[in-house]
C-alpha positions in Angstrom: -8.9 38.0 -8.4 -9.9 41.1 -10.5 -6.3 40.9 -11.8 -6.1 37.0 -13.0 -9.6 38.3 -15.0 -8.0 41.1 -16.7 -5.1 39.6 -17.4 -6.8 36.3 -18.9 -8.9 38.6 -21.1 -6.4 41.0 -22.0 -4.6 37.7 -23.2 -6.8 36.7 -25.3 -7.6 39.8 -27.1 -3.8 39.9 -27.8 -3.9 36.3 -28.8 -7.2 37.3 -30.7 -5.8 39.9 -33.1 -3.2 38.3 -35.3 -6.0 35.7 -36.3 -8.5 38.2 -36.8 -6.9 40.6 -38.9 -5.5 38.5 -41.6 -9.1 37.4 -42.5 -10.8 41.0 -42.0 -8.0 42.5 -44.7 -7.6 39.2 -47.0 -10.6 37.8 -46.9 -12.1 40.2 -49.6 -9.2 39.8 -52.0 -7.9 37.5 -54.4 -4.0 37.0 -53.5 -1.2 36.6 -56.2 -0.4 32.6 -57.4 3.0 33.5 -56.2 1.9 34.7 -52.4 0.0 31.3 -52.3 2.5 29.5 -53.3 4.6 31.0 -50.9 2.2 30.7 -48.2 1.8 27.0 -48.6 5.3 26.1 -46.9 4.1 27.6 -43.9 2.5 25.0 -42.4 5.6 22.8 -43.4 8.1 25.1 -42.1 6.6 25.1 -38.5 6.4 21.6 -38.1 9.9 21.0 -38.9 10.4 23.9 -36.8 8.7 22.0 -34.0 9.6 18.7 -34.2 13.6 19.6 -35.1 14.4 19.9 -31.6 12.7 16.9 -30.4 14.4 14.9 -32.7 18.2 16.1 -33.1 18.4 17.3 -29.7 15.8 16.1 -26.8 18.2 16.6 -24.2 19.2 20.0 -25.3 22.1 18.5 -27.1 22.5 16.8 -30.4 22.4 13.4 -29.8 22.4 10.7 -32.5 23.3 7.6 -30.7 20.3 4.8 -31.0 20.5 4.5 -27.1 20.3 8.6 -26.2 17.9 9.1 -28.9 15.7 5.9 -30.5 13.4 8.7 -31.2 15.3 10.2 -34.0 16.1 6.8 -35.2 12.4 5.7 -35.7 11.6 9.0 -37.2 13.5 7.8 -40.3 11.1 5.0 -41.0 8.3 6.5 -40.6 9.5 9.6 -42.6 8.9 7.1 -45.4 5.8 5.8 -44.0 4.3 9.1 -44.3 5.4 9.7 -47.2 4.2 6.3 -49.0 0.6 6.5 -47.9 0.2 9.6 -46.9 -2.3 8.4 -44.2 -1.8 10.1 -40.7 -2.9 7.1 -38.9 -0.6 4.7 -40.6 2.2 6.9 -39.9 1.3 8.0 -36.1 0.5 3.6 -35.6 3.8 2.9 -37.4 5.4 5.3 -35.1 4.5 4.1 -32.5 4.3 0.5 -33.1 8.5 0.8 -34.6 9.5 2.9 -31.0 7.7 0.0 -28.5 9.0 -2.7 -30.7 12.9 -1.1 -30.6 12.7 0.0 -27.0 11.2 -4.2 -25.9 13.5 -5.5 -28.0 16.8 -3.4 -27.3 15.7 -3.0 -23.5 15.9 1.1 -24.6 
């Protein structure tokens, strides 16, 4: 049991540190326009990084047939959505509201 503690807080610390130090060295200095700029497809690049997968290639292949993958399918739509109103809830309710309507009325 000593082991599992150790391990969980020696996790953490690890886990700990790459938040810690960005804000302890940057949080004191004012960072070049073009660094920002930079930094502000970050959060766009990991979600495409994420979701990618899931939606080209759930089964571990690429799949883009509307019965293998509806998923990728409804994604299109509600790329738009998004995009539109630029409301998360409209987009997550669209989502999901496009994907039960396809799979009850294709049997999917």
């Amino acid at each position: 049991m000593p082991e599992i503690a150790l391990l969980v807080l020696l996790t953490s610390v690890v886990t700990y540190i790459p938040r810690l130090l960005p804000v302890l060295f940057l949080s004191r200095r004012k960072l070049p326009k073009s660094v920002v700029f930079f930094l502000s497809y970050v959060p766009v690049a990991v979600l495409a990084a994420l979701l990618a997968p899931t939606l080209f290639a759930p089964s571990g292949a690429v799949e883009l047939a509307l019965s293998s993958n509806p998923v990728f399918w409804v994604s299109i739509p509600v790329f738009v959505i998004a995009l539109r109103t630029r409301n998360l809830f409209a987009t997550v309710l669209s989502g999901m509201a496009i994907l039960a309507l396809l799979r009850y009325f294709l049997n999917l």
